[in-house]
Backbone bond lengths (Angstrom), bond angles and torsions (degrees), N, CA, C in turn:
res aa  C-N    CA-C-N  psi(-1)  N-CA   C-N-CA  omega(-1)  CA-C   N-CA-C  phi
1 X - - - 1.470 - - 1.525 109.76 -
2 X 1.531 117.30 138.59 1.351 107.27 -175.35 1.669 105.66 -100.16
3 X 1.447 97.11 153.20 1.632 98.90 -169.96 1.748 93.90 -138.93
4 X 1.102 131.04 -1.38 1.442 123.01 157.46 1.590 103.50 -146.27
5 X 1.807 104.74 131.15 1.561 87.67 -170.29 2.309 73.87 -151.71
6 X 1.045 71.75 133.97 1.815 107.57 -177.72 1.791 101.21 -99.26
7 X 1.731 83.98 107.25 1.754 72.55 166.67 2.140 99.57 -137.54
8 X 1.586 84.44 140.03 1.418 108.37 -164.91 1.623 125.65 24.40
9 X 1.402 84.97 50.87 1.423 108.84 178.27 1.834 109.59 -54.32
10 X 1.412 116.61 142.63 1.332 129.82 177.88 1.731 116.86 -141.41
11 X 1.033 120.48 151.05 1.639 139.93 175.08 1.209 133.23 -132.90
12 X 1.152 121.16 90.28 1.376 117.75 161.76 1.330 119.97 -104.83
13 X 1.757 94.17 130.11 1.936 101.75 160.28 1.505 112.10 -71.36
14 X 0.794 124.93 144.03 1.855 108.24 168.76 1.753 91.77 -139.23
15 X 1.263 97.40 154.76 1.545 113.27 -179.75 1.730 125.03 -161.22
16 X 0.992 135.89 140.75 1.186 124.91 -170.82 1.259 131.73 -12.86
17 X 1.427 104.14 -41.47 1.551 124.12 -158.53 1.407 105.92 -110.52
18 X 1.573 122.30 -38.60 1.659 106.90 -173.94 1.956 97.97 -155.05
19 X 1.316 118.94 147.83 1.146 121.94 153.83 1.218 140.05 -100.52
20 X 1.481 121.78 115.64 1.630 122.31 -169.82 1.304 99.90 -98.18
21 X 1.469 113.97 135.24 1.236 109.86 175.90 1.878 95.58 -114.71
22 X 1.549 109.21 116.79 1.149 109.36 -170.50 1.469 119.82 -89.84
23 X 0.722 123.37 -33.24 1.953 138.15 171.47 1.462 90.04 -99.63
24 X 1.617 110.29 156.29 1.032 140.32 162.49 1.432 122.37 -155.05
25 X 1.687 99.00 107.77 1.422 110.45 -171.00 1.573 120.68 34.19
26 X 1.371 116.17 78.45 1.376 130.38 175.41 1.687 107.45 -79.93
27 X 1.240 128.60 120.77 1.645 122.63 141.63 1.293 106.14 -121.34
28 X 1.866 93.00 154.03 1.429 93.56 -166.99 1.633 89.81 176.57
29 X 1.205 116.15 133.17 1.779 130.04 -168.82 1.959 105.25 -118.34
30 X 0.956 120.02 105.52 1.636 122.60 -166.71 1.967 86.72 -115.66
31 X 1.494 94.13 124.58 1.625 120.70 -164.64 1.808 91.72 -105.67
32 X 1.584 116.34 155.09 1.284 138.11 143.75 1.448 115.67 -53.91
33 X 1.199 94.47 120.30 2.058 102.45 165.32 1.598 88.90 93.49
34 X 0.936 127.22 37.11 1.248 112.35 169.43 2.139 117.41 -152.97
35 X 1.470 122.67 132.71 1.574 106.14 169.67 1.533 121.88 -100.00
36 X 1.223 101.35 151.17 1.356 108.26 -163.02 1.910 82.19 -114.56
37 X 1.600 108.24 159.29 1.510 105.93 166.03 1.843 81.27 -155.45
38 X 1.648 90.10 123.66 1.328 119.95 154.09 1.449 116.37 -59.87
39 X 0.990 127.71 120.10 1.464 130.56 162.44 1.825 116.05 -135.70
40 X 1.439 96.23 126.95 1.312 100.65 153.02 2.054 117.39 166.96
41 X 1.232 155.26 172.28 0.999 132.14 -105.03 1.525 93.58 -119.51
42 X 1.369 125.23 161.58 1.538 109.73 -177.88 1.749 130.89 -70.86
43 X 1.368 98.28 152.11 1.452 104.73 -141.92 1.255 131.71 80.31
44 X 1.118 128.62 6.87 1.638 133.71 164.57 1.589 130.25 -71.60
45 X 1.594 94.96 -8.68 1.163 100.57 168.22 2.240 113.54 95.32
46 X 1.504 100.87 8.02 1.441 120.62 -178.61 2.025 95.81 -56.22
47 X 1.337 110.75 -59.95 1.537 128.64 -155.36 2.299 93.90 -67.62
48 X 1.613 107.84 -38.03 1.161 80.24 -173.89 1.463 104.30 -111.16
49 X 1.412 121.94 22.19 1.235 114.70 149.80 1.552 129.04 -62.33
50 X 1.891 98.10 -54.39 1.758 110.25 168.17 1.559 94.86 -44.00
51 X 1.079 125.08 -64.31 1.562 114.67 -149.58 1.419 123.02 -60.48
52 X 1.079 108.52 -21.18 1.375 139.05 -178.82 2.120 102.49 -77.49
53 X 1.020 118.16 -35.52 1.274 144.68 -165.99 1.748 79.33 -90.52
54 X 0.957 116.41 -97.26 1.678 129.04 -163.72 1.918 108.56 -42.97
55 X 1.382 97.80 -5.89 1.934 89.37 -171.83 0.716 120.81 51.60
56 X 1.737 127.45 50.42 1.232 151.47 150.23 1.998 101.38 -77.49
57 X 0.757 114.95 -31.01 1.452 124.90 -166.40 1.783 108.60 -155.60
58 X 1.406 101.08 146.00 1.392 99.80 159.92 1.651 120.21 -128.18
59 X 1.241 111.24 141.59 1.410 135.44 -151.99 1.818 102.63 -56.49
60 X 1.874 123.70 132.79 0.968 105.33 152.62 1.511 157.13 -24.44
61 X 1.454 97.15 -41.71 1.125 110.33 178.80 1.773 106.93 -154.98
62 X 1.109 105.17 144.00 1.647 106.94 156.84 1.624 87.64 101.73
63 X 1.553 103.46 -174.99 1.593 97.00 -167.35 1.946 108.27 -135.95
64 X 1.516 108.41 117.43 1.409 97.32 168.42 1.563 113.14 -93.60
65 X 1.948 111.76 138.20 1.238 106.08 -173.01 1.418 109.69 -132.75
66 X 1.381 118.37 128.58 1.456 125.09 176.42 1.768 120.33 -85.32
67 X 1.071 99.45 97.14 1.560 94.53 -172.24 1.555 127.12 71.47
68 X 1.850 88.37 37.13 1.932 89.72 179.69 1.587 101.67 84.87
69 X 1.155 127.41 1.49 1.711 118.47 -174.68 1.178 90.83 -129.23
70 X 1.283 115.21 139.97 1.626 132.72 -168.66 1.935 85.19 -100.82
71 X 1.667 100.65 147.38 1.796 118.03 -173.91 1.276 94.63 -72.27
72 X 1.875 134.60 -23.31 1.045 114.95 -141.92 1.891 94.24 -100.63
73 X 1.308 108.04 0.04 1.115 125.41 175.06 1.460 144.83 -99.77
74 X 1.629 111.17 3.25 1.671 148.36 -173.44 1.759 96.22 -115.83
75 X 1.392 83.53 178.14 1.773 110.20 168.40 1.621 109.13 -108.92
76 X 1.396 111.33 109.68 1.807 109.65 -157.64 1.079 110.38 -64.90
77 X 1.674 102.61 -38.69 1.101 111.77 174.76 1.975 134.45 -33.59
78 X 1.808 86.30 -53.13 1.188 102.34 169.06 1.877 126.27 -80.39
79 X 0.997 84.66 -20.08 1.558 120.69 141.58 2.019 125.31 2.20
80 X 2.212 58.63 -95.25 1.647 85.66 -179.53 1.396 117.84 -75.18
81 X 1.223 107.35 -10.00 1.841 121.77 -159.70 1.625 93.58 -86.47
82 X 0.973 113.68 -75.62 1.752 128.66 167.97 1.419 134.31 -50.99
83 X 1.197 89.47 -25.76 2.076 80.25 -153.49 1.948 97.52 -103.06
84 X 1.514 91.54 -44.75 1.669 112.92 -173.52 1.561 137.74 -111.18
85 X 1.144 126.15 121.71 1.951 115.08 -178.24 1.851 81.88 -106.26
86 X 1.666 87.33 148.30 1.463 113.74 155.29 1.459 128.08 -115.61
87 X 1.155 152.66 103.81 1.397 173.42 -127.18 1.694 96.57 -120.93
88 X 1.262 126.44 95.19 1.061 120.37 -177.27 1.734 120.87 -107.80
89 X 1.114 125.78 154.67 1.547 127.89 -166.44 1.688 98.32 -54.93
90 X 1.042 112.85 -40.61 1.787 121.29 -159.30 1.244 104.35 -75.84
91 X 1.677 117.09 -2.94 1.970 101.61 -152.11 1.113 117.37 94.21
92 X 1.196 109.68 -88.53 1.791 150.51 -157.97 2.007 106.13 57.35
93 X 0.981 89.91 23.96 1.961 97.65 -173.96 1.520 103.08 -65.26
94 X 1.571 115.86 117.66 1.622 117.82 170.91 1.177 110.16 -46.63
95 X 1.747 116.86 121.96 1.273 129.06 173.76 1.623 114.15 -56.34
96 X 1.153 107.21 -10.18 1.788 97.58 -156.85 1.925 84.71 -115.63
97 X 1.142 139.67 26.85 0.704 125.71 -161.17 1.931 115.88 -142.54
98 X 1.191 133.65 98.22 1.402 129.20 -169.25 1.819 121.46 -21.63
99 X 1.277 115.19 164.68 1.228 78.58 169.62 1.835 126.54 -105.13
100 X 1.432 107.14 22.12 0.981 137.50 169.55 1.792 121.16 -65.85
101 X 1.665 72.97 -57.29 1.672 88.08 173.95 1.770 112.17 -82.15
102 X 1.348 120.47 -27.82 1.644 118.99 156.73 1.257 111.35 -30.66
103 X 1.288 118.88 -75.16 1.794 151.12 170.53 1.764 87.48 -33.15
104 X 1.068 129.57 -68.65 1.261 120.39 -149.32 1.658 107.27 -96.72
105 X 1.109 130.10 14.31 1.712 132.81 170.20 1.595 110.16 -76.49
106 X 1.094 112.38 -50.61 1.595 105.06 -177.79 1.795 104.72 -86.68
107 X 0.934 136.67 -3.41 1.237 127.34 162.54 1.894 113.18 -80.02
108 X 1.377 122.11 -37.90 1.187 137.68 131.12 1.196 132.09 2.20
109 X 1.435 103.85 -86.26 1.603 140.19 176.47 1.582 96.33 -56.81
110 X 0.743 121.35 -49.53 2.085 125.23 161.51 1.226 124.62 -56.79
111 X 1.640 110.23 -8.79 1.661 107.71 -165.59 1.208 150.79 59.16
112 X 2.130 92.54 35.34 1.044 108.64 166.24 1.991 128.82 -83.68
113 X 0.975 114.51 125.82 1.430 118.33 178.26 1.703 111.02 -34.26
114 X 1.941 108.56 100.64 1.298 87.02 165.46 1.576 157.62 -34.44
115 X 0.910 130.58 -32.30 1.169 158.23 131.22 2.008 107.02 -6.16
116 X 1.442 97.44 -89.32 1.355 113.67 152.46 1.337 133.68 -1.15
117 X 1.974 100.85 -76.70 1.154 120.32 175.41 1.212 114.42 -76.94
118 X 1.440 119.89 -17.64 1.556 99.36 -179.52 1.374 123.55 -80.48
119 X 1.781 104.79 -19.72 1.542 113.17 174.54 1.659 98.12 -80.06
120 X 0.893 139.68 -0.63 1.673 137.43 -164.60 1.410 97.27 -114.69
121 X 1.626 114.54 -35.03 1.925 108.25 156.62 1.407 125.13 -47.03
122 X 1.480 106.36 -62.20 1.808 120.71 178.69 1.412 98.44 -30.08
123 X 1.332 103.33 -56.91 1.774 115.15 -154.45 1.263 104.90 -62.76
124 X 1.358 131.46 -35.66 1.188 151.49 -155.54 1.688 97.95 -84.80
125 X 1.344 116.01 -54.52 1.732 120.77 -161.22 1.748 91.54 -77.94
126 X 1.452 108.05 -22.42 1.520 96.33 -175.19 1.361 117.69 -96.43
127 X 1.611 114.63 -14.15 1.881 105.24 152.20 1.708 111.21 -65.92
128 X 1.132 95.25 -21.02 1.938 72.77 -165.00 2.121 98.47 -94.66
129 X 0.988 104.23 29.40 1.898 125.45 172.53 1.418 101.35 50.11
130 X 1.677 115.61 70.95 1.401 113.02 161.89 1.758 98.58 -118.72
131 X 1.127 109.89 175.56 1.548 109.36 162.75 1.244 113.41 -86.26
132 X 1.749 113.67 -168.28 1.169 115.62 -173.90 1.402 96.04 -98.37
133 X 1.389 122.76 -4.70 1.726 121.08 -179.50 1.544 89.64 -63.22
134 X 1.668 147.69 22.38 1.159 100.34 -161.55 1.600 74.36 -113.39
135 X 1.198 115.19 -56.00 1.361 127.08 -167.61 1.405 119.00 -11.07
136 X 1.231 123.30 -35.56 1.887 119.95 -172.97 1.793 86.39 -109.65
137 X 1.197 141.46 43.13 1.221 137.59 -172.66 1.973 91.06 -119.26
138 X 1.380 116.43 154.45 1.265 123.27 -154.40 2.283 83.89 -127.76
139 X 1.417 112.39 117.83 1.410 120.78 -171.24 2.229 100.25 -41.75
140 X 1.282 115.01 -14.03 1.639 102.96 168.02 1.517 104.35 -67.34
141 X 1.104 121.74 -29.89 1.862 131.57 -145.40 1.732 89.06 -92.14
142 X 1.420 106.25 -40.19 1.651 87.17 -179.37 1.370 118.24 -104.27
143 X 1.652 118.99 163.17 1.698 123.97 159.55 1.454 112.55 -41.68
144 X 1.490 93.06 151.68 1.540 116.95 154.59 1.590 111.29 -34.30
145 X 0.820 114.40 -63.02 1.447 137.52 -167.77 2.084 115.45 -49.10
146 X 1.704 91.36 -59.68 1.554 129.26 151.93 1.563 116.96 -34.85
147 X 1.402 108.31 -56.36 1.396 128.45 173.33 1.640 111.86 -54.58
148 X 1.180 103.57 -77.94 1.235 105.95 -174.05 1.534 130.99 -54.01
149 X 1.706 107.42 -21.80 1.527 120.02 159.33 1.453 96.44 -52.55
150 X 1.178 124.10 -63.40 1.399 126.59 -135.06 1.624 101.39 -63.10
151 X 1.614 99.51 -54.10 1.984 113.66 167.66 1.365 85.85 -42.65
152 X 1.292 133.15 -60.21 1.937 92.35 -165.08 1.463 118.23 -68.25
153 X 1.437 109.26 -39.38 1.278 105.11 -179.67 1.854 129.28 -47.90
154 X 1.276 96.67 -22.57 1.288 129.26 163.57 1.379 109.39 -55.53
155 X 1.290 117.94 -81.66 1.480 129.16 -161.79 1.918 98.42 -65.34
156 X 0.952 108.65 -32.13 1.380 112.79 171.76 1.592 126.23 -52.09
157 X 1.336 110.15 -33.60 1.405 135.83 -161.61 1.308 86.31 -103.66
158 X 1.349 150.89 -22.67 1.694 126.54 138.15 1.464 126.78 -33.78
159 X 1.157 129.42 -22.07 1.128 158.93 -146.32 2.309 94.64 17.48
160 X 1.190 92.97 82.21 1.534 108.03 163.40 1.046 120.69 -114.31
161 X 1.789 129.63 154.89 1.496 109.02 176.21 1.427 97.74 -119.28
162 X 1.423 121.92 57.90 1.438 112.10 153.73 1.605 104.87 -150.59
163 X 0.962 115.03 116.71 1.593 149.70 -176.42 1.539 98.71 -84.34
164 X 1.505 111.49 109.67 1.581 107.49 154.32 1.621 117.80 -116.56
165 X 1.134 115.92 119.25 1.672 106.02 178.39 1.346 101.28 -125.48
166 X 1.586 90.50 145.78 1.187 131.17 -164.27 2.042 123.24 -100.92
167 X 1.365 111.45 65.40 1.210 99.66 173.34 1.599 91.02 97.89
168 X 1.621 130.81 -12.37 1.657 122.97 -162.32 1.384 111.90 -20.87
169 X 1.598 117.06 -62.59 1.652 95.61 -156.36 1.608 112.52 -105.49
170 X 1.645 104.82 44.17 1.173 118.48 -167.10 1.838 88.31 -81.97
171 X 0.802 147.88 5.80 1.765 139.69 172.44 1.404 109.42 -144.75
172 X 1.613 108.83 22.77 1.427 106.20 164.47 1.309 113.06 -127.68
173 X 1.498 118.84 151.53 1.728 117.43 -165.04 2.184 94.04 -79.28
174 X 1.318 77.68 177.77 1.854 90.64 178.32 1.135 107.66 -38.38
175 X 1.542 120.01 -79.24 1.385 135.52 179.48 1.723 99.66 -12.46
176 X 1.638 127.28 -85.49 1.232 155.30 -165.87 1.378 95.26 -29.99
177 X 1.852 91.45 -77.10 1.689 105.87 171.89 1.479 135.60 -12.55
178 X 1.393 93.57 -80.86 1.623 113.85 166.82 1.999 114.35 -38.85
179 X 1.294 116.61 -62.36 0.961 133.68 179.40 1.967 107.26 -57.92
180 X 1.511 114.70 -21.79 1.526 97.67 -164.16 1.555 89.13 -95.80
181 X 1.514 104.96 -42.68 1.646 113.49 156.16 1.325 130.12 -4.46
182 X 1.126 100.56 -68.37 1.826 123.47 -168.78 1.461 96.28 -91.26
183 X 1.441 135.56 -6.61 1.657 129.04 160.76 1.117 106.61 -85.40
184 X 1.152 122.29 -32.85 2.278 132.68 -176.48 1.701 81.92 -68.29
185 X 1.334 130.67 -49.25 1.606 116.01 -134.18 1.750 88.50 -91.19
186 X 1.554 120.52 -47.89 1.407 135.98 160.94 2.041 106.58 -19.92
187 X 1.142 104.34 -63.07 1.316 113.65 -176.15 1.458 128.55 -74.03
188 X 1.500 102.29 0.05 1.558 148.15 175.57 1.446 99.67 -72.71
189 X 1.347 86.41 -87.72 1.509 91.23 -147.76 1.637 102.45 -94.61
190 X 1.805 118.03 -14.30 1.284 86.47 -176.05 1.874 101.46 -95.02
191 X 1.448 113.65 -18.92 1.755 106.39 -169.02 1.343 94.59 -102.05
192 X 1.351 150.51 1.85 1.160 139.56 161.10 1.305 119.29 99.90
193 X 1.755 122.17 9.64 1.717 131.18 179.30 1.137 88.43 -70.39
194 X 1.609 82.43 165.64 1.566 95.85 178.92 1.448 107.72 -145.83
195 X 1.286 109.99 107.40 1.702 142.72 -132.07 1.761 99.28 -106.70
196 X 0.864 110.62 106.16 1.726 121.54 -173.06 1.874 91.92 -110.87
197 X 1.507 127.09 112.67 1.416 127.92 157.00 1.353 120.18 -125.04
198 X 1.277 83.75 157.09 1.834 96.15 -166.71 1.905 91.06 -111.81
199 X 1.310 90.69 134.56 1.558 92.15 -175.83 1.743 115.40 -150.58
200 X 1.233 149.82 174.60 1.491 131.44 177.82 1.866 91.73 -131.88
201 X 1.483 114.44 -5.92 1.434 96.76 152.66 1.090 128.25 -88.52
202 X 1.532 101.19 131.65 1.805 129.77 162.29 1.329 100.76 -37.63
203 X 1.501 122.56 -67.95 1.402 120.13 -150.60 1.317 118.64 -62.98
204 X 1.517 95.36 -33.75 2.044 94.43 -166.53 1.249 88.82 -104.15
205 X 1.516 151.26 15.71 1.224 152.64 162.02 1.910 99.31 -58.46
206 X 1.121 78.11 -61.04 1.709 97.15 -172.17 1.310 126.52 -54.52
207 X 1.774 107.96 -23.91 1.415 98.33 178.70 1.802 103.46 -102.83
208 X 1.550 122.77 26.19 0.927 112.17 143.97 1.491 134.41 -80.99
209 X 1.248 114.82 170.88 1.438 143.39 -145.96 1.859 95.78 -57.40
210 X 1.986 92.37 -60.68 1.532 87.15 -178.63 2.119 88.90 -142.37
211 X 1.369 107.82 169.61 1.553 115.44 -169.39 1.270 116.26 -115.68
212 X 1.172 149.87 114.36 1.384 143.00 -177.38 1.534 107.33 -130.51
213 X 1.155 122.06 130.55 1.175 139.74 -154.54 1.500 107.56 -120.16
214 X 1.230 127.63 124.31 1.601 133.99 167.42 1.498 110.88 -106.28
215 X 1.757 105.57 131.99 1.377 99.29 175.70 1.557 94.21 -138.88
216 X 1.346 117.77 125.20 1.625 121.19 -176.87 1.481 117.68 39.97
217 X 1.303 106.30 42.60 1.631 126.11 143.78 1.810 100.65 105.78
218 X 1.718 108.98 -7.96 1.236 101.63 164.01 1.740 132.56 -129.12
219 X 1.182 84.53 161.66 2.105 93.90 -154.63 1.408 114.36 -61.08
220 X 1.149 126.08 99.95 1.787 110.21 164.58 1.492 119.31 -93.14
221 X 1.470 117.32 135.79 1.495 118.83 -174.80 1.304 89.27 -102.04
């Protein structure tokens, strides 16, 4: 079933001085239970496709639609809260904040009963295979590796089924990689998200589901 589908999607930056038109006429239908990995070289237009996807922005021209509803036609805001998680290269996990309580802010922010969320955190840090030593641990105290579980465990605890990541195992070695990999592909095929990543490796490009390639703002399959 498709739940984000891009049709003849377009981008332009425009600015005093010059206009880039970064996409050019994108279609493209992204299904449940399945990963997709963006690949292709910088400036190709990978960063404002996701964004465009996440309702961070809406597209010059053409229409992105989540479940038959075009973005340009919702509250993105509410949007972003509901519909979509973003998995970003950096983390972005509040430093001052456990990683229990990371896990448990956007379940929160929804008005879930602390209490609630904190047993719905545990659950959360222990699909993506950390222990429970991690939970009262502060994102300095853990790995790269550690981190980036936790951002999913995070984005998970939205309870959305479309996953966009951004660059994920761009600050984690192979080992990490492989392993955060096979949690994106896990959440694939056995709970039914449907996992769109942007990545500049070849290798783990490939052992996704399906490959789509951007070269100067347009898509080759």
């Amino acid at each position: 079933m498709s739940v984000i589908e891009l049709r003849d999607v377009k981008y332009v930056y425009q600015s005093q001085y010059q206009r880039l038109e970064a996409l050019h006429g994108i279609t493209y239908s992204f299904e449940e239970g399945c990963v997709y990995a963006i690949l292709g070289s910088s400036g190709s237009g990978k960063t404002t496709l996701l964004s465009l996807m996440a309702g961070l922005d809406l597209p010059t021209e053409g229409t992105v639609l989540c479940e038959g509803v075009s973005t340009a036609d919702i509250d993105l805001e509410k949007y972003r809260r509901e519909s979509v998680s973003v998995i970003y290269q950096d983390f972005r996990l509040f430093p001052m904040l456990t990683a229990a309580e990371n896990v448990m802010y956007p379940m929160e922010l929804k008005g879930m009963k602390p209490a609630l969320a904190k047993k719905r955190a545990a659950e959360l840090i222990k699909k993506v295979g950390l222990p429970d030593s991690v939970l009262n641990r502060f994102p300095a105290m853990l790995s790269g590796g550690e981190q980036q579980r936790v951002a999913i465990a995070r984005a998970l605890g939205m309870k959305t089924r479309i996953l966009l990541a951004d660059e994920p195992t761009g600050n984690l070695d192979s080992k990490n990689s492989e392993m955060l990999f096979g949690i994106l592909k896990d959440l694939a095929h056995k709970d039914g998200y449907c996992v769109v990543m942007i990545t500049h490796d070849e290798e783990l490009g490939k052992s996704a589901d399906k490959i789509l390639r951007l070269h100067d703002g347009e898509l080759i399959l």
